[in-house]
ROMAR-663722 format. One record per residue (C-alpha): residue number from 0; residue in three letters; z, x, y. Coordinates in steps of 0.05 Angstrom, whole numbers, plus 5000, padded with zeros to 4 digits. Example, Ala and Ser with C-alpha at 12.3 -4.5 7.8 and 13.67 -1.06 7.14 Angstrom:
! residues 2
<0; ALA; <5156; 5246; 4910>> <1; SER; <5143; 5273; 4979>> 
END
This chain:
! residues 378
<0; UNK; <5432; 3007; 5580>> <1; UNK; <5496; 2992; 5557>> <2; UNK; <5506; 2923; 5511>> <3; UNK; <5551; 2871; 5541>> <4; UNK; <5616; 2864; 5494>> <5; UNK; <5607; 2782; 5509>> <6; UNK; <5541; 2744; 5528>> <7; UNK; <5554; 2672; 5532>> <8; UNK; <5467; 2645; 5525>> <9; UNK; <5451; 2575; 5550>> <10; UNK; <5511; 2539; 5530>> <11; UNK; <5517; 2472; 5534>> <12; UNK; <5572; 2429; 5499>> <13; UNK; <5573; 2354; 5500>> <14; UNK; <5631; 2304; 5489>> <15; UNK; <5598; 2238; 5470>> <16; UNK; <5555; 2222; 5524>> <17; UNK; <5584; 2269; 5574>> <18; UNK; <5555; 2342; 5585>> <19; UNK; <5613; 2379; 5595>> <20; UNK; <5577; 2455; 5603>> <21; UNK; <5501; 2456; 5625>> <22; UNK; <5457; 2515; 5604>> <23; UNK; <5507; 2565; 5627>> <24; UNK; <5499; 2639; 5610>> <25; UNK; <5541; 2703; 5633>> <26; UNK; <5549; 2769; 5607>> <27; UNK; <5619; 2815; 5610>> <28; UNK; <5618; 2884; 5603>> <29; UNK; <5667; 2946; 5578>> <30; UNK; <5734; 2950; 5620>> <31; UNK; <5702; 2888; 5676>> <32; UNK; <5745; 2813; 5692>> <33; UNK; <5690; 2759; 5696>> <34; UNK; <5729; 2697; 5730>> <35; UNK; <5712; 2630; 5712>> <36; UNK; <5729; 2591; 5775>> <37; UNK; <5725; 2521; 5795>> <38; UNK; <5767; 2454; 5796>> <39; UNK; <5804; 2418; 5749>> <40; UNK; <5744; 2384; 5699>> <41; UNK; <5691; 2428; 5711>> <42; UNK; <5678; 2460; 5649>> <43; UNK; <5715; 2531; 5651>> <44; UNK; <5768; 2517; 5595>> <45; UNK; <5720; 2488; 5558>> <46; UNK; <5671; 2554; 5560>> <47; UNK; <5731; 2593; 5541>> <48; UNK; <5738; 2555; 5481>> <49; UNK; <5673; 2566; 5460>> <50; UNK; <5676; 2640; 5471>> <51; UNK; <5735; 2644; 5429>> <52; UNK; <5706; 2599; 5374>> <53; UNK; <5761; 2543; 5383>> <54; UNK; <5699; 2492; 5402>> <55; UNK; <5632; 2499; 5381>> <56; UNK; <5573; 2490; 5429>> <57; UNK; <5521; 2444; 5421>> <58; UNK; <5469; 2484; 5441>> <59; UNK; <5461; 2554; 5454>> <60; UNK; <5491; 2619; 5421>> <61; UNK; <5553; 2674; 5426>> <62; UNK; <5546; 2747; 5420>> <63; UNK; <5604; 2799; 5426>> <64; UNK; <5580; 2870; 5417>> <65; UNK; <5507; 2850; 5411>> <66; UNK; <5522; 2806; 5347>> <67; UNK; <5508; 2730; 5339>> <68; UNK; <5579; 2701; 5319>> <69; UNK; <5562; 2629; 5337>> <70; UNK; <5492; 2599; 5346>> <71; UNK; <5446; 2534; 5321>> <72; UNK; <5461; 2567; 5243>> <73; UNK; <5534; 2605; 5237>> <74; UNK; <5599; 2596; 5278>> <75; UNK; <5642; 2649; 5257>> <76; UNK; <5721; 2627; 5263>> <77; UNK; <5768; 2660; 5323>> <78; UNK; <5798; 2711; 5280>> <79; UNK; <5737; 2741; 5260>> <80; UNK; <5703; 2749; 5336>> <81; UNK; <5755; 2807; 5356>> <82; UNK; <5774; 2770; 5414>> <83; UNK; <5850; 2763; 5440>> <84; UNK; <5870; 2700; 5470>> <85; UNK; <5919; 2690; 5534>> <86; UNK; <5948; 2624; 5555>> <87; UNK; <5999; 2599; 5613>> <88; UNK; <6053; 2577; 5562>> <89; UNK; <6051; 2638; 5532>> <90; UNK; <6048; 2615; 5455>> <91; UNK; <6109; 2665; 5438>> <92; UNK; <6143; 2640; 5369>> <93; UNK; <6225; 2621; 5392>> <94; UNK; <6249; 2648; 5324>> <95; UNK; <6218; 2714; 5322>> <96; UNK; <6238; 2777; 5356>> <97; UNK; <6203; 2815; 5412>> <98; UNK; <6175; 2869; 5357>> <99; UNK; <6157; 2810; 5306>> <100; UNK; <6112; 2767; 5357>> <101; UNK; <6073; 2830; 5378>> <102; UNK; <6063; 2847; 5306>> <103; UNK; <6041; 2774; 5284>> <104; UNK; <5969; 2775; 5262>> <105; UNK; <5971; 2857; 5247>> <106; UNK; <5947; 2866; 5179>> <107; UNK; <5981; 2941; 5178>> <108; UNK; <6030; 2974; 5137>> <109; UNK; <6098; 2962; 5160>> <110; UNK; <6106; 3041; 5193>> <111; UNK; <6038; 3030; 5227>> <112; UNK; <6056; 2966; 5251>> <113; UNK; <6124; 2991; 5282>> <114; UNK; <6081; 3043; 5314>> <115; UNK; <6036; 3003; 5345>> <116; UNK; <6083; 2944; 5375>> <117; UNK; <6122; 2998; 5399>> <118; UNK; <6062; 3034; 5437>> <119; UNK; <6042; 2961; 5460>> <120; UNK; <6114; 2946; 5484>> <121; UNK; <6110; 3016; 5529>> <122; UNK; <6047; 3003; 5556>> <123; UNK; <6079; 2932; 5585>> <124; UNK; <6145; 2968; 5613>> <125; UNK; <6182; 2930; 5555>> <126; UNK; <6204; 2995; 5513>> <127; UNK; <6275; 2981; 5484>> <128; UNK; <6263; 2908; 5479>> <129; UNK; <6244; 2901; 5415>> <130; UNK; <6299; 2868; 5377>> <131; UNK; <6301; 2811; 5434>> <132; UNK; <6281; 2741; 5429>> <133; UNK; <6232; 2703; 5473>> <134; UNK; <6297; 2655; 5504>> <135; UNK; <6328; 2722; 5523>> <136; UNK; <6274; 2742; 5574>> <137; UNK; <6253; 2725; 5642>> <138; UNK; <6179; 2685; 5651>> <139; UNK; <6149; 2753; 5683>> <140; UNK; <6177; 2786; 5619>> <141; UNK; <6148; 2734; 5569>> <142; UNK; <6074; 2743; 5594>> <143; UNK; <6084; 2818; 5581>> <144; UNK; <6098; 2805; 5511>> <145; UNK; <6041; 2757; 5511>> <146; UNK; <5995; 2806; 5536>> <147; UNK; <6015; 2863; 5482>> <148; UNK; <6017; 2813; 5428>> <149; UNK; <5937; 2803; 5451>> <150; UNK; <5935; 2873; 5458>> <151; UNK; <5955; 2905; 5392>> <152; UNK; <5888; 2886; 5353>> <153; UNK; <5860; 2918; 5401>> <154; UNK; <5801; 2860; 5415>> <155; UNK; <5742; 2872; 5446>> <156; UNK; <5740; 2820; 5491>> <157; UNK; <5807; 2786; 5526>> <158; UNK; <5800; 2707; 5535>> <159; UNK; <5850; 2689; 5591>> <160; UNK; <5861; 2613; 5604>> <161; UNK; <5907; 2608; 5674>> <162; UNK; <5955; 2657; 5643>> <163; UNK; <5995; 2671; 5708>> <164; UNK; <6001; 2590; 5735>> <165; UNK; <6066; 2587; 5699>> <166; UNK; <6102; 2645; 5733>> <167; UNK; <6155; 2643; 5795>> <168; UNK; <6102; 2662; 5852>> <169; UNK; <6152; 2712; 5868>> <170; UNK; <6129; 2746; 5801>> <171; UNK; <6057; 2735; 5799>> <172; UNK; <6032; 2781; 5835>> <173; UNK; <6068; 2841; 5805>> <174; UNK; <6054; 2815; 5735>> <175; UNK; <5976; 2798; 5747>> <176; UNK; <5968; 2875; 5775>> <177; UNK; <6000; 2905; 5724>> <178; UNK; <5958; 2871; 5668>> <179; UNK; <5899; 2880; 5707>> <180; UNK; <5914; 2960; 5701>> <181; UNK; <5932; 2953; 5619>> <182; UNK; <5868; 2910; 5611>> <183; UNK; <5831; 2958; 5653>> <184; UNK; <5856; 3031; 5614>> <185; UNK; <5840; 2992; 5551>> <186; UNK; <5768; 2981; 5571>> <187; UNK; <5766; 2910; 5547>> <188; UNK; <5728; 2856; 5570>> <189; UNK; <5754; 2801; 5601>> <190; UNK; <5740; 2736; 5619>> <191; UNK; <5793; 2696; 5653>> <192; UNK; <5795; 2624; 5674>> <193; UNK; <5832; 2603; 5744>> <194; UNK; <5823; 2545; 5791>> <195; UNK; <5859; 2596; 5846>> <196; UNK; <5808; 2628; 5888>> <197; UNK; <5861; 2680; 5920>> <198; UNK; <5871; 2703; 5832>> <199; UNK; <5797; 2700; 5826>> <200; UNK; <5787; 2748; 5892>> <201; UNK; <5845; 2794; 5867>> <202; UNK; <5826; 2797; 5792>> <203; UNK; <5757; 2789; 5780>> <204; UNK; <5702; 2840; 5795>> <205; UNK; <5661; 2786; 5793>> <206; UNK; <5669; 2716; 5800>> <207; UNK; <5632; 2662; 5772>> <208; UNK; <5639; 2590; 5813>> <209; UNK; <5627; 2522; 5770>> <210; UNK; <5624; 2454; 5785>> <211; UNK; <5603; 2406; 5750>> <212; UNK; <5593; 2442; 5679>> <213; UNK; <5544; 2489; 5715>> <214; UNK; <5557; 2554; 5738>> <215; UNK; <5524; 2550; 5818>> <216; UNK; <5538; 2618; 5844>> <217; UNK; <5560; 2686; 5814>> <218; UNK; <5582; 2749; 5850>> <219; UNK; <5625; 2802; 5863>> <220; UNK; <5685; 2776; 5909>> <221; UNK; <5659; 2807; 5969>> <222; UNK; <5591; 2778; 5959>> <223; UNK; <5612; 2707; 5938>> <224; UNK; <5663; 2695; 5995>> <225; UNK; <5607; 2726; 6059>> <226; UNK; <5544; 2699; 6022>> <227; UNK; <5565; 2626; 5995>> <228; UNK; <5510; 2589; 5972>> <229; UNK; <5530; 2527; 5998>> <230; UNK; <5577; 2491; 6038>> <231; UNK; <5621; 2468; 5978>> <232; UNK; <5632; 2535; 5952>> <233; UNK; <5645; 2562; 6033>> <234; UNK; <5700; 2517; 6030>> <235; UNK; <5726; 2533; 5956>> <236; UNK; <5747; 2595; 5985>> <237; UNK; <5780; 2569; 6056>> <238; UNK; <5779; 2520; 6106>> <239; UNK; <5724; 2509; 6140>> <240; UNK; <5701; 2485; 6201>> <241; UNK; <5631; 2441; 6198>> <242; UNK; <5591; 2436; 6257>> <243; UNK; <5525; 2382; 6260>> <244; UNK; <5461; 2391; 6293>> <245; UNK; <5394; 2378; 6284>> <246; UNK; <5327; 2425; 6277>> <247; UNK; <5277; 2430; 6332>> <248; UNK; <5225; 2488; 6320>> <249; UNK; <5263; 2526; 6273>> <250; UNK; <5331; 2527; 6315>> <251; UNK; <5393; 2477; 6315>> <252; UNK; <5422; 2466; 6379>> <253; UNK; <5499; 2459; 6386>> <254; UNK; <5561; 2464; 6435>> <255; UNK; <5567; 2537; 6418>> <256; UNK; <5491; 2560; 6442>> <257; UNK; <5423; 2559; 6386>> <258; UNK; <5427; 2583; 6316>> <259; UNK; <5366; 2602; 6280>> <260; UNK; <5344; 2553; 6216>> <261; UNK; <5277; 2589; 6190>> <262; UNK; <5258; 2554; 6130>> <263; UNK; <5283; 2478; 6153>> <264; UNK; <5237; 2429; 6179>> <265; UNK; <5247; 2394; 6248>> <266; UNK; <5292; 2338; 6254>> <267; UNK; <5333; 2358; 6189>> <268; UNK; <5402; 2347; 6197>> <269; UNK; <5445; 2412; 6184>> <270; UNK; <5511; 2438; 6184>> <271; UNK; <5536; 2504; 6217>> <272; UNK; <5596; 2528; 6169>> <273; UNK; <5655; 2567; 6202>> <274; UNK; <5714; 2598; 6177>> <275; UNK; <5777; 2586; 6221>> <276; UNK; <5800; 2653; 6221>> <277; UNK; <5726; 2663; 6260>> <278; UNK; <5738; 2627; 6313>> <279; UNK; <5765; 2659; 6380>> <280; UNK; <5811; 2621; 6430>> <281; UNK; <5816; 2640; 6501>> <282; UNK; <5859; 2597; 6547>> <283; UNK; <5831; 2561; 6600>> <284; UNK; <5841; 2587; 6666>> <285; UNK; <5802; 2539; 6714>> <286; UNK; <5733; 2567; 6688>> <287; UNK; <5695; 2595; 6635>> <288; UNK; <5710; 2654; 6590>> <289; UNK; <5657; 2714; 6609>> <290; UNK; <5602; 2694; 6562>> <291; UNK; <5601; 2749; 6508>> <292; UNK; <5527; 2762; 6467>> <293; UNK; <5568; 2769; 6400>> <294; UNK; <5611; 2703; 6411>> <295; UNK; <5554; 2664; 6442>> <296; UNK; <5566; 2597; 6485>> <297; UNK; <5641; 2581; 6483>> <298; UNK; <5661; 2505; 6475>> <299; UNK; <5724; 2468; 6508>> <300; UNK; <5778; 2423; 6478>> <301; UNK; <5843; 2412; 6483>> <302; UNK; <5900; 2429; 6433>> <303; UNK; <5914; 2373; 6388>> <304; UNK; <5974; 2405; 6346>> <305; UNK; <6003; 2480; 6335>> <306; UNK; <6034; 2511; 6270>> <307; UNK; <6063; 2579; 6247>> <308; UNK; <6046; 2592; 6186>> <309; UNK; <6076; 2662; 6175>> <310; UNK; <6031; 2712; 6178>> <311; UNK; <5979; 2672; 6228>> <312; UNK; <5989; 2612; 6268>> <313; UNK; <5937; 2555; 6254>> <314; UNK; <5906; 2510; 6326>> <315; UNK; <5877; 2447; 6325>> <316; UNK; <5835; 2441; 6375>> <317; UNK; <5800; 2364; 6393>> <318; UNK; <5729; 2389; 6422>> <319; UNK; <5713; 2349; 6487>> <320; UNK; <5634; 2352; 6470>> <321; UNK; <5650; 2299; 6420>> <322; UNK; <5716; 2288; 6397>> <323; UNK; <5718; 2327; 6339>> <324; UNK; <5771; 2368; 6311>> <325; UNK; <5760; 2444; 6296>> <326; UNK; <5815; 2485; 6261>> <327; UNK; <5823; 2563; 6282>> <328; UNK; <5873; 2613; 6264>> <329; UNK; <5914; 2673; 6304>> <330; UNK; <5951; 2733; 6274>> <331; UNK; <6026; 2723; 6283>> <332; UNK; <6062; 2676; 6329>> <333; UNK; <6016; 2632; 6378>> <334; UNK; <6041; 2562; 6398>> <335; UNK; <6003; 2531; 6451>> <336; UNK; <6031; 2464; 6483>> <337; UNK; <5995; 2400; 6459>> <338; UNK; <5946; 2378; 6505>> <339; UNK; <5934; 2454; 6531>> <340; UNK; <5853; 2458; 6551>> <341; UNK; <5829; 2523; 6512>> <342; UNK; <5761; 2545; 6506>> <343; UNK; <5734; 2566; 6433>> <344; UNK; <5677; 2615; 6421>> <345; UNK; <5655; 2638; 6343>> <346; UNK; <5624; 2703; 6307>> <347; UNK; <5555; 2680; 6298>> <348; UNK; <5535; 2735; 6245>> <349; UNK; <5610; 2696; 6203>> <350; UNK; <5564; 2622; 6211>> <351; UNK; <5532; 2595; 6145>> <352; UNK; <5472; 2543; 6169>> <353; UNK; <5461; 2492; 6102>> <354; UNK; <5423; 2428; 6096>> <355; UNK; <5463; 2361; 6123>> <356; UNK; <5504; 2342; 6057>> <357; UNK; <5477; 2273; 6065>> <358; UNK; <5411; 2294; 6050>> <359; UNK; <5429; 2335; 5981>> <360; UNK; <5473; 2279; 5963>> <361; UNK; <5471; 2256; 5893>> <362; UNK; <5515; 2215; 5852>> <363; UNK; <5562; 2257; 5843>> <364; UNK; <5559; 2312; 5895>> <365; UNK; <5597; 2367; 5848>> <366; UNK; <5530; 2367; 5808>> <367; UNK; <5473; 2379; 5859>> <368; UNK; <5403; 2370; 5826>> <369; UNK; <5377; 2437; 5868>> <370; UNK; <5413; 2502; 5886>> <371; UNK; <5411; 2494; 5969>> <372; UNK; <5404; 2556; 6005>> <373; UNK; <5447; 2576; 6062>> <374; UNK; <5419; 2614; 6117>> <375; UNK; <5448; 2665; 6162>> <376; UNK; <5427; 2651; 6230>> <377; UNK; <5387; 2709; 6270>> 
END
């Protein structure tokens, strides 16, 4: 079995009295992007800084390659963990040239170096700019320089800090494929830290969700958006649409027909999570849609307000069962009147059935105490 090139084991780093990172290990492999997601103050940065050897943990250890290079006994400094660094402003020195901020840190003869910032430079798309200075180039083309500069000691492991926030959204995409595909010839490992769950499902191959300086659910994208493992992280990813109910011999009646809750007891409160995009809207017509086995039980309501969007138009749609407000999108153009009576109907096997919130509630409800367990209804 291969080694990991980084194991992060137990960490946990405290700031006076506050536990910023709690017992939180991961592994990244040869050539794989591990994403650190989650919101603002939950820890990510901070882990990155204690893979790179910028902050020291208080408890736990740091192996790259299978060797210790921070634990209870040593903490070996950044520039001796062969790890490259990547940050949103870039870090490029104003007063040096292209060539001379790719080779700072090389500790090669001056041919070599040449060689190598020039092979680095090529590999970005940035041949011929080596005699260029930093105030010369556009945003996309900074990052590129960034990335070669992290490159050329050829690291084992690539720490990425929201490296891409900074860039024109026109550019972002374009620049974040492109160093995906360098990062990925060079078979490094990377781990890359993003509060953007559309970077995380584009980058990563997996993707590791925090809150609260734990980690609560890790994945591959696929896996972590379809299988959330509770309703926060659901709606990390999207929108979502929460419906209550309450358990009566292992089933939760609702608007939209039964859903199966094995494992809950009777008269829990729960909540049926969908996805807007899972909804289906049929217009009223004087009666009820055909029922339809997949859809189960459609609902009624009347449209409260219509937007395009673009690519999909998102309803509102005030439920006349009890007055709530559920939220479903449409490819393309679709601009119902306000008022219009529509009838809604969702993809049962696209439902995520949790405990009510109320009842996992603890003081601060980014930090559960226990790990709830959606389940897919039957």
């Amino acid at each position: 079995m291969t080694t990991p090139r980084l194991v992060l084991d137990r960490i946990e780093k405290d700031f006076g009295d506050c536990r910023a990172v709690r017992s939180v290990s991961l592994d990244v492999s040869s050539g794989e992007v591990l994403c650190l997601l989650g919101p603002s103050g939950c820890g990510k940065s901070t882990l990155l800084r204690i893979a790179a050897g910028v902050e020291r943990q208080s408890a736990g250890a740091v192996r790259v390659d299978g060797r210790v290079v921070s634990d209870a006994r040593r903490h070996d400094p950044p520039e001796t963990r062969s790890v490259g660094l990547m940050f949103q402003d870039f870090a490029l020195f104003p007063h040096l040239t292209v060539a001379d901020n790719v080779a700072f840190g090389l500790r090669r003869a001056n041919g070599a170096r040449r060689d190598i910032v020039a092979s680095y430079l090529r590999r970005v798309g940035l041949d011929g700019y080596q005699d260029k200075y930093p105030h010369q180039l556009s945003g996309g083309e900074q990052q590129r320089v960034a990335l070669a500069r992290a490159l050329a000691p050829k690291p084992r492991v690539m720490l990425m800090d929201e490296p891409f926030s900074g860039l024109d959204q026109r550019l972002r995409d374009g620049v974040r494929d492109e160093t995906l595909a360098v990062l990925k010839e060079e078979g490094t490992a990377v781990l890359l830290v993003t509060h953007d769950p559309e970077e995380a499902l584009r980058m990563g191959d997996r993707i590791a969700l925090m809150r609260a300086g734990r980690v609560v659910q890790v994945g591959a994208p696929y896996h972590i958006y379809n299988h959330p493992v509770d309703r926060k992280a659901a709606a990390f990813f999207s929108d979502v649409n929460v419906i209550h109910g309450t358990v009566a011999a292992r089933q939760t009646d609702t608007p939209f027909g039964l859903f199966l809750t094995p494992g809950m007891v009777d008269d829990a409160d729960v909540e049926v999570i969908i996805r807007p995009q899972h909804l289906k809207i049929d217009e009223d017509r004087g009666g009820a849609p055909p029922p339809n086995p997949r859809l189960g039980l459609p609902a009624r309501g009347r449209v409260e307000r219509a937007r395009f969007m673009g690519s999909e138009s998102l309803i509102e749609v005030r439920m006349e069962h009890d007055g709530s407000m559920l939220k479903a999108t449409v490819p393309g153009a679709y601009l119902p009147e306000r008022g219009a009576p529509l009838w809604l109907s969702l993809r049962r096997d696209h439902c995520f059935v949790f405990p009510c919130e109320a009842q996992t509630k603890v003081a601060n409800p980014w930090e559960p105490d226990r790990d709830p367990r959606g389940k897919r209804p039957g």
